[in-house]
RODO-2510 file (C-alpha; in nm, 4 decimals, decimal comma):
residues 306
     n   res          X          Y          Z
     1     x    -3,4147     0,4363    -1,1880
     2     x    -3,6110     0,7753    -1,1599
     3     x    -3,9088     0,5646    -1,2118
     4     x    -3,9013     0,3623    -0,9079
     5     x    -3,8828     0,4860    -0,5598
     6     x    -3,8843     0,1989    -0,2743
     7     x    -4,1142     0,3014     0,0026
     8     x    -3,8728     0,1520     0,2589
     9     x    -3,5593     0,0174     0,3994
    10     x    -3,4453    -0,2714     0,1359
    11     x    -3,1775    -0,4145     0,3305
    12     x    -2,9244    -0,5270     0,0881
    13     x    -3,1576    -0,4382    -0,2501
    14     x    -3,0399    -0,0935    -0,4003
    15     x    -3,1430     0,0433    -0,7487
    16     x    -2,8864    -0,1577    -0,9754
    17     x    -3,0680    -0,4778    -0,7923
    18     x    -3,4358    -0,3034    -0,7713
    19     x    -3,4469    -0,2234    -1,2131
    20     x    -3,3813    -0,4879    -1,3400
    21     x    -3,6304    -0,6515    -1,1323
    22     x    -3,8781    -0,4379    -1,2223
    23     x    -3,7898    -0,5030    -1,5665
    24     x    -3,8122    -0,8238    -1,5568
    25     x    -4,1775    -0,8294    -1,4298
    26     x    -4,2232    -0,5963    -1,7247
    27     x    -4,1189    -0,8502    -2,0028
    28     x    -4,4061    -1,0367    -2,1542
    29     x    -4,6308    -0,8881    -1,9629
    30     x    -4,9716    -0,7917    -2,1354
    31     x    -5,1486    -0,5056    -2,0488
    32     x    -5,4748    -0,5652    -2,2367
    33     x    -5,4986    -0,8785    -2,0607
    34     x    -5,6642    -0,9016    -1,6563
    35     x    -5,4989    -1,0755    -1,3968
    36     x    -5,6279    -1,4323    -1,2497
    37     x    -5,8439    -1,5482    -1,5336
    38     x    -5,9007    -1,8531    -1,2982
    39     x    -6,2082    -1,6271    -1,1519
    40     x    -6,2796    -1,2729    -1,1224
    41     x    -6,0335    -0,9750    -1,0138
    42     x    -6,1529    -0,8836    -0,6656
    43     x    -6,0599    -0,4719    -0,6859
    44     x    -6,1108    -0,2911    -0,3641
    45     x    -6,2033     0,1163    -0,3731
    46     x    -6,2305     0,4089    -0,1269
    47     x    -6,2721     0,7547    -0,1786
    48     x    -6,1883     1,0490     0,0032
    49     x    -6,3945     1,3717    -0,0696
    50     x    -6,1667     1,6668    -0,1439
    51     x    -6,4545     1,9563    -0,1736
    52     x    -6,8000     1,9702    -0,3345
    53     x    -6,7614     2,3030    -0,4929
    54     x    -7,1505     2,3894    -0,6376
    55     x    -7,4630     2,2111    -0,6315
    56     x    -7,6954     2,3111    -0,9072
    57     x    -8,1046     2,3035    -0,8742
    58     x    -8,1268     2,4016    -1,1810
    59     x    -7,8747     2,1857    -1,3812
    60     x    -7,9712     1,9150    -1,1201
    61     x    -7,6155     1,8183    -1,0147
    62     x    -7,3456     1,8822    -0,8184
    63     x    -6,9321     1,9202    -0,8643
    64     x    -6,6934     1,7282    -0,6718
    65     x    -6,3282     1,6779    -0,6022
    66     x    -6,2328     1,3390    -0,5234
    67     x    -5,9195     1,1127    -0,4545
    68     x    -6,0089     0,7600    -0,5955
    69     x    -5,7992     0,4748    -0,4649
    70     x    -5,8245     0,1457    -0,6460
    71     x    -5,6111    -0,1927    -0,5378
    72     x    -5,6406    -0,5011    -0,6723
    73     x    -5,3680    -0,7932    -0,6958
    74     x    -5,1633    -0,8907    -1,0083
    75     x    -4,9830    -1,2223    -0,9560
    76     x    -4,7592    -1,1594    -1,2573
    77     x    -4,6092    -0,8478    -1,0553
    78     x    -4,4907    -1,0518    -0,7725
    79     x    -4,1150    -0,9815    -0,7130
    80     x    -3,8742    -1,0915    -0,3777
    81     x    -3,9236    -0,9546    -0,0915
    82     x    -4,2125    -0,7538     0,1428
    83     x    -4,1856    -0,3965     0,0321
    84     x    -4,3542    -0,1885    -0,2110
    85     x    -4,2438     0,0510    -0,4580
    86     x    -4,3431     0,3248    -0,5964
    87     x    -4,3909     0,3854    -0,9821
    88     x    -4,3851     0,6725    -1,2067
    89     x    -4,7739     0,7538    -1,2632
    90     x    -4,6887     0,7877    -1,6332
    91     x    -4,5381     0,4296    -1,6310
    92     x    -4,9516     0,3168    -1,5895
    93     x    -4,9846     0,2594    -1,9873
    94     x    -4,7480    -0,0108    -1,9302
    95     x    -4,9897    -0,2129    -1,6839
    96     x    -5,3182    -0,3471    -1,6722
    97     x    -5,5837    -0,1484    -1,4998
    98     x    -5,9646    -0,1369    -1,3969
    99     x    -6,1744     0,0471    -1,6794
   100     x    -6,4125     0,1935    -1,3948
   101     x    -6,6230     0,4816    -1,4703
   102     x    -6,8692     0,7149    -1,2789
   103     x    -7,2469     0,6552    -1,4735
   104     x    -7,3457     1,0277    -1,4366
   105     x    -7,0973     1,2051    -1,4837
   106     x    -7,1786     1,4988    -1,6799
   107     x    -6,8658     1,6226    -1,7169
   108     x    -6,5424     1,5328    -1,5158
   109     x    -6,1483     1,5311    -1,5915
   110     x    -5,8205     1,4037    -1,4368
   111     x    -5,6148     1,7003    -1,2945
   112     x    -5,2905     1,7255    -1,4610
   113     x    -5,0424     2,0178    -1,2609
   114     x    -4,7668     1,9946    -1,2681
   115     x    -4,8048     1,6288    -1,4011
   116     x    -5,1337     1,3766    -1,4022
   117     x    -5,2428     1,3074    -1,0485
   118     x    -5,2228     0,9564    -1,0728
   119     x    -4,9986     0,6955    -0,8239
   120     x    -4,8802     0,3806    -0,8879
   121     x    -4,7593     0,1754    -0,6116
   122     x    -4,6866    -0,1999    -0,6612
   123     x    -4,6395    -0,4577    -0,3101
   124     x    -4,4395    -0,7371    -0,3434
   125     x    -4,7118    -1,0089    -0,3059
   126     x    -4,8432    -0,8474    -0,6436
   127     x    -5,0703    -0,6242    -0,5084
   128     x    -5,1482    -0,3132    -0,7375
   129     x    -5,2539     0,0385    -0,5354
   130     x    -5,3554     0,2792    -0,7949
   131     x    -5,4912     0,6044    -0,7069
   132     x    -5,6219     0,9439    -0,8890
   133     x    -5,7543     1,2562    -0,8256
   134     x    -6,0850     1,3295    -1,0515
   135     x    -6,3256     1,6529    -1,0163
   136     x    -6,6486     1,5545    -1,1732
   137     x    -6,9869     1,6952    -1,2406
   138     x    -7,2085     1,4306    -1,1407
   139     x    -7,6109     1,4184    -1,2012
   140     x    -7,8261     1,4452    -0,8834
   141     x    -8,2245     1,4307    -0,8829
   142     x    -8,3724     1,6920    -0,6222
   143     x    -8,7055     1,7186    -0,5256
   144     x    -8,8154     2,0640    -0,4297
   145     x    -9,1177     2,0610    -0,3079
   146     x    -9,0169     2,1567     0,0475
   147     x    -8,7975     2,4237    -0,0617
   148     x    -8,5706     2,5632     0,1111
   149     x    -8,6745     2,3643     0,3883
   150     x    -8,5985     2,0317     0,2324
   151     x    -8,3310     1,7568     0,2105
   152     x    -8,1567     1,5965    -0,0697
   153     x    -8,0285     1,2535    -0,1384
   154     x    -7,7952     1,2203    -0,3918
   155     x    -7,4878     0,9513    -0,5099
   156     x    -7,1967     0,9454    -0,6302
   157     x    -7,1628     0,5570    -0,8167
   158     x    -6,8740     0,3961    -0,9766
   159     x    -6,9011     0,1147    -1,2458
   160     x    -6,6978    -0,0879    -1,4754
   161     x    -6,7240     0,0174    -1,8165
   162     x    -6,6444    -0,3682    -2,0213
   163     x    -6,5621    -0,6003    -1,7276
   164     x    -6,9151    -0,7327    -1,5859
   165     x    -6,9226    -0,9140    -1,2788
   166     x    -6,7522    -1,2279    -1,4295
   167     x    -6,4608    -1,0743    -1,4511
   168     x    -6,4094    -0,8565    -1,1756
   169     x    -6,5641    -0,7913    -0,8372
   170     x    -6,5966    -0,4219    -0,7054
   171     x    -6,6150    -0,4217    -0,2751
   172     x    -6,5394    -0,1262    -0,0504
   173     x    -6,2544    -0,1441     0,1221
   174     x    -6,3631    -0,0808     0,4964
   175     x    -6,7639    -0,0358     0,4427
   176     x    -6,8690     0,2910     0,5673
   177     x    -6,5425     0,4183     0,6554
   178     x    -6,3902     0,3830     0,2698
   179     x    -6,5182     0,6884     0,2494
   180     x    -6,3490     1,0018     0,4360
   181     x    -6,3765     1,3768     0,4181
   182     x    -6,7943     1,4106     0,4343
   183     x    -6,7660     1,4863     0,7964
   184     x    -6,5560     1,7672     0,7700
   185     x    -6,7195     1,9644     0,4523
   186     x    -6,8592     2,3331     0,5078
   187     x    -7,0717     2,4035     0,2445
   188     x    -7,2643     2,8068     0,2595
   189     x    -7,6134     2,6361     0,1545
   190     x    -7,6328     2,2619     0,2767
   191     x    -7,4720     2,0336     0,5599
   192     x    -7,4155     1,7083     0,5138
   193     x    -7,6571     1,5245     0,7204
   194     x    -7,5586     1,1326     0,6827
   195     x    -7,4096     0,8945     0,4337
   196     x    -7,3603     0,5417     0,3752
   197     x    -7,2258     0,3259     0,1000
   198     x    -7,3685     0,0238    -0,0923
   199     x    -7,2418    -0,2458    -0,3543
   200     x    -7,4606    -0,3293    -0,5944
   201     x    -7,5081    -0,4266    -0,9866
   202     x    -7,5901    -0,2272    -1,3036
   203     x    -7,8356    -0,4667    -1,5386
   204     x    -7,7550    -0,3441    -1,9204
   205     x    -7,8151    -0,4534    -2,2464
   206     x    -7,4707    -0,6077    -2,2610
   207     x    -7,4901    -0,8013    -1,8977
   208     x    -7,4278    -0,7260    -1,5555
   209     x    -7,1609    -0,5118    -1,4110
   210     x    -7,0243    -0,4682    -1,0697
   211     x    -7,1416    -0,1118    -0,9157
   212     x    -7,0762     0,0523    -0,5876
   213     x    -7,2611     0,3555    -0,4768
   214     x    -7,1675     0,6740    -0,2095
   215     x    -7,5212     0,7462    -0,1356
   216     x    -7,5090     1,1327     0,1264
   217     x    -7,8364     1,3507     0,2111
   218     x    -7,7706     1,7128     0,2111
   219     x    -7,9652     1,9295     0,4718
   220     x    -8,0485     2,2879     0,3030
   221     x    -7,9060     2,5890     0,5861
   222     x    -8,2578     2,7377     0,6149
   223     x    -8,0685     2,9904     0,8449
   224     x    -7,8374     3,0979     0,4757
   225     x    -8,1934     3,1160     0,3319
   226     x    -8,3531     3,3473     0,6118
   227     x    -8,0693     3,6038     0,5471
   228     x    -8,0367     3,5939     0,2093
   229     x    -8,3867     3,5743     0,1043
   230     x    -8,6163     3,6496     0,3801
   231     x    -8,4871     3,9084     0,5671
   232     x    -8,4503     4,1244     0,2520
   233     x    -8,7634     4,0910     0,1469
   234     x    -8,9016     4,1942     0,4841
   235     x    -8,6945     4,5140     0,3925
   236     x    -8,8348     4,5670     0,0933
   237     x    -9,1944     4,6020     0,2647
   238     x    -9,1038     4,7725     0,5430
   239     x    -8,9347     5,0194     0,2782
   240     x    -9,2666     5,0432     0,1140
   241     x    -9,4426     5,1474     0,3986
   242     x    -9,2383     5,5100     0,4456
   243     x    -9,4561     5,5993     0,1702
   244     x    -9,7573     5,6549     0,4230
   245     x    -9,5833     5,9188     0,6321
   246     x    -9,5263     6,1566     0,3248
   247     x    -9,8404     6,3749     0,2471
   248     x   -10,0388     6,2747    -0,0028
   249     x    -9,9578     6,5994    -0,2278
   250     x    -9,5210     6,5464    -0,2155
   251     x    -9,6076     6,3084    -0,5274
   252     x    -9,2791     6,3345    -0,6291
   253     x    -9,1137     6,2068    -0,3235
   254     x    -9,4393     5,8822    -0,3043
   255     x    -9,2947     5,8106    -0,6699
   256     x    -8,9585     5,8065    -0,5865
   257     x    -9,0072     5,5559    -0,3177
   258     x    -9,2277     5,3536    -0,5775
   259     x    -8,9303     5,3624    -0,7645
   260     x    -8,6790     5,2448    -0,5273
   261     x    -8,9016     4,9284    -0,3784
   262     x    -8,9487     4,8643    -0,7677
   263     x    -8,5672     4,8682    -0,8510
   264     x    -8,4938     4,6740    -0,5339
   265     x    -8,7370     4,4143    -0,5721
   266     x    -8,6125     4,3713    -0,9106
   267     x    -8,2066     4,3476    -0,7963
   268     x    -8,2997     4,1200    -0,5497
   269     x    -8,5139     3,8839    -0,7663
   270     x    -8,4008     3,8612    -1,0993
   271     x    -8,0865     4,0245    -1,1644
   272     x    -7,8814     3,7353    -0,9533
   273     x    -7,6317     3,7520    -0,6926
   274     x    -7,7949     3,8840    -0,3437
   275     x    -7,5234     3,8808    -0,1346
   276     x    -7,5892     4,2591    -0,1029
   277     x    -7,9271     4,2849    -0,0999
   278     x    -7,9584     4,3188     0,2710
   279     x    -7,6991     4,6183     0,2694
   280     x    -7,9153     4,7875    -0,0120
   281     x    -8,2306     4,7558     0,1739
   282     x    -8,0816     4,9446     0,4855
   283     x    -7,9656     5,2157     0,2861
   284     x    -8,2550     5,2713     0,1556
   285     x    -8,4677     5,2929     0,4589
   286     x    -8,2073     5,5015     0,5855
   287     x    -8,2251     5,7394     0,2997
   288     x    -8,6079     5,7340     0,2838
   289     x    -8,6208     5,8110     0,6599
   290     x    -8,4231     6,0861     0,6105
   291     x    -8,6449     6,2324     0,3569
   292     x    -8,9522     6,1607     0,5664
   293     x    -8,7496     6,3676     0,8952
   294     x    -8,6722     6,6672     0,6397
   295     x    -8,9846     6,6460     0,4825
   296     x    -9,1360     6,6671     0,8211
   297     x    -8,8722     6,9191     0,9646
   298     x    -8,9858     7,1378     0,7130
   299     x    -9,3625     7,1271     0,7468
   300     x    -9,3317     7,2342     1,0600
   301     x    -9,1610     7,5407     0,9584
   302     x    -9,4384     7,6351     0,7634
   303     x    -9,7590     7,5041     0,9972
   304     x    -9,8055     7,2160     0,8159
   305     x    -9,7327     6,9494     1,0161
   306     x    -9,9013     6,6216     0,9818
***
């Protein structure tokens, strides 16, 4: 019985009792078929938010680590007693489960070390827990306008892919509080200002389908922005202006600081990455100043001074 592990104390049940009840509920039992075709399968989700690793302007999306927990009730799993047990998450081919999706996804997989992430637990009264960890690439539309000083609103929404809301029902488990880990994020460009979740329906071609959406506003850091952005630019002027204590006839050295804004400017604008850029600009000063001071140093040798 490597497949099953009981959750807790069984009294007198032990795993030559506990198998061949699970096998049992196994026999004739139809995966392609849903549960409780008297109505619709009520399935309840929550979510907890491992990391949001990048958010993209210009792909317009971001990338997120999730744990997504499903439950929904099965009455032809029902079995004696009020435990649970736990079941292989490579035993889930044998059952039936939701076909839920996430709309835009770009790109997303199921994360498979050192097996699939994927649980199985089965209650007594029938009830089916299934739960998987997903990173996923999900579509967000960002308005700019008020960049850097803006906020954006994006979603994270799951659907059922061939079930519409006939046959089953998606709710959140606990509202609001279905979803966990927001509050705790630390992301370098963007705080996480709010969130709230909805239940709604997605109108298609083919019918309606049951829909529940993560809706969270992201605050941009303006303070990330003022270091990485501002304050070396600032530098980069300031640089520029040691040209105006060299005399006008050390040509060479007034092209060599030409040079250096130019290069600079360049690094810190187009090349990419400027988590330096504010350590280049101070060396530079630093090394112009110290031209300017010999340059000086040495006028003065020779009556020249400025």
């Amino acid at each position: 019985s490597g497949c099953m592990i009981p959750n807790n104390h069984w009294g007198d049940w032990n795993d030559s009792q506990l198998l061949p009840t699970i096998q049992k509920l196994m026999k004739g039992y139809n995966r392609y078929l849903r549960p409780n075709f008297n109505g619709p399968v009520e399935i309840g989700m929550s979510l907890d938010i491992a990391s949001i690793d990048a958010i993209s302007e210009i792909n317009m999306d971001y990338t997120a680590t999730i744990f997504l927990r499903q439950r929904w009730r099965d009455s032809r799993l029902v079995f004696p007693g009020n435990e649970s047990v736990s079941v292989d998450g490579r035993l889930v081919s044998l059952l039936w489960i939701p076909d839920t999706f996430i709309p835009d996804s770009k790109r997303s997989f199921l994360h498979d070390v050192t097996v699939e992430n994927r649980l199985i637990r089965i209650f007594s009264n029938g009830t089916v827990l299934y739960a998987l960890r997903i990173t996923a690439t999900i579509a967000c539309n960002m308005d700019l306008t008020k960049y850097p000083m803006d906020k954006q609103v994006c979603t994270l929404q799951l659907e059922s892919w061939g079930y519409n809301i006939q046959d089953v029902v998606f709710y959140w488990t606990r509202g609001n509080d279905s979803v966990k880990g927001l509050d705790t994020l630390r992301l370098a460009q963007y705080s996480v200002e709010s969130y709230y979740t909805s239940v709604s329906e997605a109108v298609y071609e083919t019918g309606h389908y049951p829909k529940l959406v993560l809706h969270f506003s992201l605050r941009r850091n303006v303070l990330f922005f003022i270091l990485e952005t501002y304050v070396p630019s600032i530098l980069l002027v300031v640089l520029s202006w040691v040209s105006f204590w060299i005399s006008q006839s050390s040509v060479p050295a007034r092209t060599c600081i030409e040079k250096d804004d130019v290069v600079s400017a360049c690094n810190h604008l187009l090349i990419g990455p400027r988590i330096h850029s504010a350590e280049v600009s101070q060396a530079l000063i630093m090394i112009q100043m110290a031209k300017h001071k010999t340059n000086t140093q040495k006028r003065r040798r020779t009556g020249l001074c400025l």
